[in-house]
N, C-alpha and C positions, 0 to 999 in steps of 0.2 A: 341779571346784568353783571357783567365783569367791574371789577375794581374801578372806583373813581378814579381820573386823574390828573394834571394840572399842566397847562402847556397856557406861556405867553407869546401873541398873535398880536399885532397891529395897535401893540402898548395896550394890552386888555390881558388879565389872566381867564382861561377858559378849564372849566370844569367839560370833563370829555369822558365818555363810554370808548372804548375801540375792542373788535374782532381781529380776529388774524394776524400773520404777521408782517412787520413793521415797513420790511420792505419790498415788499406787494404794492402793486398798484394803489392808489388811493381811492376810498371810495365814502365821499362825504357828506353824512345826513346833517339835515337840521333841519329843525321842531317851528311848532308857532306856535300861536295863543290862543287857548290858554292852556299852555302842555309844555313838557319839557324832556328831555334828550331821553327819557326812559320810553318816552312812543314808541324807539326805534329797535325795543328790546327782541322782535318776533325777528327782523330783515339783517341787521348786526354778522349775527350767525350764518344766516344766508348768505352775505356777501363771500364772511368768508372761507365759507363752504366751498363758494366758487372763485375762490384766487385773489382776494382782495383786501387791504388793508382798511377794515371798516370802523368808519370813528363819526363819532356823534355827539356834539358838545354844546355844553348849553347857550342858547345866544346871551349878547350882550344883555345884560343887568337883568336877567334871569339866574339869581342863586346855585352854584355855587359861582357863576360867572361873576365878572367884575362890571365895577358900573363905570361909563367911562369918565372919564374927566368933565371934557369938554360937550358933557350932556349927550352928544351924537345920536341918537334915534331914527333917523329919516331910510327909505331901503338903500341908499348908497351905502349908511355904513355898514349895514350890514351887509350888505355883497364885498364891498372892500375885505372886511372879518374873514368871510370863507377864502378869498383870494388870499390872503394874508396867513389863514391857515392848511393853506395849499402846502405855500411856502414852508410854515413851518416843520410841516409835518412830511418834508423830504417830495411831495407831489410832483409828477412831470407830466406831461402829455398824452398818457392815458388813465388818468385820473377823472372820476366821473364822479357828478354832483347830483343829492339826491335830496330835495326841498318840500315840504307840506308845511301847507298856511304860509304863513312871512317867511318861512322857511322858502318856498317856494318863488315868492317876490325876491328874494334876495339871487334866488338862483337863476333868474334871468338876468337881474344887473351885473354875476360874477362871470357869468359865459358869457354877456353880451360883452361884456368891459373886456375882458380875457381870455377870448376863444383858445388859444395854445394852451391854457391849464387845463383844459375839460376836454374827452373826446366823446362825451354824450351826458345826457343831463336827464331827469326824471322831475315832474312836477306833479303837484297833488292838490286838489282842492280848491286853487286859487289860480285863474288864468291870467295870462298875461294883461299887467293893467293897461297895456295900450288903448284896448276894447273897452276895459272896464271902468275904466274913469271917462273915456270918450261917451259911453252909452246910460252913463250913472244915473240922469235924470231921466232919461228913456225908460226904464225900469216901472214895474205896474205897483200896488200898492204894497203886496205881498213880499216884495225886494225892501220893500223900504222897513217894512215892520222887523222882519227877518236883521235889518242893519240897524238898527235903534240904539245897541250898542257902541257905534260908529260914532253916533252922532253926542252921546250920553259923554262920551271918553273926550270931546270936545270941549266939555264946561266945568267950572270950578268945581261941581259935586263929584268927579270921577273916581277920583279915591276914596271917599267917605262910601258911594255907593258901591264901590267895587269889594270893601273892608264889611261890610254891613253883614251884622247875621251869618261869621265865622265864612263869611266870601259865597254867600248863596248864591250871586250872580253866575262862580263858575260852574257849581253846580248845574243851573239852568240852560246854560251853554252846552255843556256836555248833553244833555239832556233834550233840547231842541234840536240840535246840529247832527247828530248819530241818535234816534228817534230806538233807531232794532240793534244800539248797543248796551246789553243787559252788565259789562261787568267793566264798568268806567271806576266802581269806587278808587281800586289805586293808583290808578292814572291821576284822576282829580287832587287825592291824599300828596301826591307828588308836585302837582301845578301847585296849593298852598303852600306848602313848604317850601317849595322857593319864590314864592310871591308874599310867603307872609311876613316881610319886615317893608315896613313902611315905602323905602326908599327903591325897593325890589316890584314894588308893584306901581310906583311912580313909573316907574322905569317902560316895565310893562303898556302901563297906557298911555308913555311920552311916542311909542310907534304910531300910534295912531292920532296924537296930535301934529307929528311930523308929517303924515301922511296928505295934510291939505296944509300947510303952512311954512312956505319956502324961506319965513325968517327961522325957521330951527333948523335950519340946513348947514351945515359945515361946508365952503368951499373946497375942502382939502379932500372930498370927495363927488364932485361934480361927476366926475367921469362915470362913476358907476351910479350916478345919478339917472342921469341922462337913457344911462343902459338900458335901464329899470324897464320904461317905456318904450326902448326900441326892436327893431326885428333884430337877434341875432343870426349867428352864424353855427352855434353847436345844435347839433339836433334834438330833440326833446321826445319823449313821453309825456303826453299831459292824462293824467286820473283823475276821473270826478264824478262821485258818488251819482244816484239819481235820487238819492231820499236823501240830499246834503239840504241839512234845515239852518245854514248859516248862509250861502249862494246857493242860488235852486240849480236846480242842472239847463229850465231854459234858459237864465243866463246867457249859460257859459255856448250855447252853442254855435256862434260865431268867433270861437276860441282858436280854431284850428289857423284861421285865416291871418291871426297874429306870432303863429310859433314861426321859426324859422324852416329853410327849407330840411324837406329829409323829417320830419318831427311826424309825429301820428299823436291823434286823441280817441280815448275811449272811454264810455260811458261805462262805470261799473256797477249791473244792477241791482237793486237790494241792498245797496251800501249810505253811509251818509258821508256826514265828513268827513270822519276821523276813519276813514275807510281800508287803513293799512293796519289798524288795532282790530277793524269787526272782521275784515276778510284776509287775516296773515297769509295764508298759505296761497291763496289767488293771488295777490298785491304781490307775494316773494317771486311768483314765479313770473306776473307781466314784466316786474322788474329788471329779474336776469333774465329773460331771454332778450328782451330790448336793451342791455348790457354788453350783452355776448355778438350781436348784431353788426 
């Protein structure tokens, strides 16, 4: 990975990777849980291989990121965040946003909220929660043991459990969720290190208590609240694994039906979650050529 380095966005300081140069198109990854802005160390190069200013920064209260003030966690702020570091980072209208996990959540509330920042978008792993929350209790046994962690991240023990045994939990994630990825140790070595101070892995599992609970919600971001779950307007790639042991792939197969017009979905086989680390050079290329499009 290239040199850390430090840009403030939306009164947050953000620790950031970037390829290419500066005033190149923009083109903007972010990470989920539980991983951090080094996932994106195979695609970076890629982008800017093909013309593009690629940056990749860690989300909010993700280490070296800042934790925000005012608590914020829920996926408005984070779409706000990428909107905000559109902004900063000189972005105009062909800039293109490129999201896995909450990464992903956040990139439909920042195209849905702000179609003129983005002229096409890439999503990974996580489809639009329109479907997903609408069909949540629909879901057979296998979804729900798969989301346990969902529900775990909801009660007083979250952090004790998540702390437990040098962070065994992310280990087992990494581990269930990418089933045929043999070489996670640095990826994982990277997720503790920025989740291991207390306050940093609060943080981490304050997304997922925002995620059902509209009193953690900041109004000062409704808009990209709202986004989150609606159709937008920029067009999409959505990727997702068929061996993804976090959302099974039948989930997601009424996924299509929630992207905006112009979007395509494809099933990448032999992949799990974390499906842009086991299959770099497949994932660079559906990428930019749905990029280039």
């Amino acid at each position: 990975m290239t040199e850390l380095k430090n840009i403030n966005a939306n009164g947050l300081d953000f620790g950031y990777f970037e390829a290419g140069p500066a005033d190149a198109p923009l083109a903007l990854c972010l990470h989920g849980f539980p991983d951090t802005a080094h996932s994106w160390r195979h695609l970076l190069p890629a982008l800017a291989d093909a013309g593009y200013h690629a940056v990749a920064p860690f989300l909010r209260g993700y280490a070296p990121s800042g934790i925000p003030a005012d608590g914020a966690y829920q996926a408005g702020a984070i779409a706000a965040d990428a909107n905000a570091l559109h902004e900063a980072f000189g972005g105009d209208g062909d800039a293109v946003l490129i999201g896995h996990d909450w990464g992903a959540i956040a990139t439909y509330g920042a195209t849905g909220s702000a179609p003129e920042r983005w002229r096409r978008a890439v999503t990974m792993s996580v489809p639009p929660l329109g479907g997903v929350l609408a069909d949540f209790f629909n879901y057979d046994y296998g979804q729900f043991k798969r989301s346990f962690y969902i529900f775990l991240f909801q009660t007083p023990l979250a952090e004790a459990g998540a702390a437990a045994h040098d962070m065994a939990l992310i280990d087992g994630l990494w581990r269930d969720w990418s089933p045929g990825y043999q070489d996670a140790a640095k990826d994982i070595a990277h997720v503790k290190e920025s989740l291991r101070d207390p306050a940093h892995l609060a943080a981490a599992i304050g997304y997922y208590r925002a995620l059902f609970d509209p009193s953690r919600h900041v109004a000062a971001y409704a808009a990209e609240q709202e986004a989150i779950t609606a159709t937008g307007e920029t067009p999409i790639l959505y990727l997702h694994g068929t061996d993804d042991g976090c959302i099974g792939a039948d989930v997601v197969q009424g996924a299509k039906d929630h992207l905006p017009a112009g979007s395509r979905m494809e099933l990448v086989e032999g992949t799990g979650h974390f499906l842009h680390l086991e299959a770099p050079e497949r994932i660079n290329r559906e990428v930019l050529a749905w990029l280039a499009g």
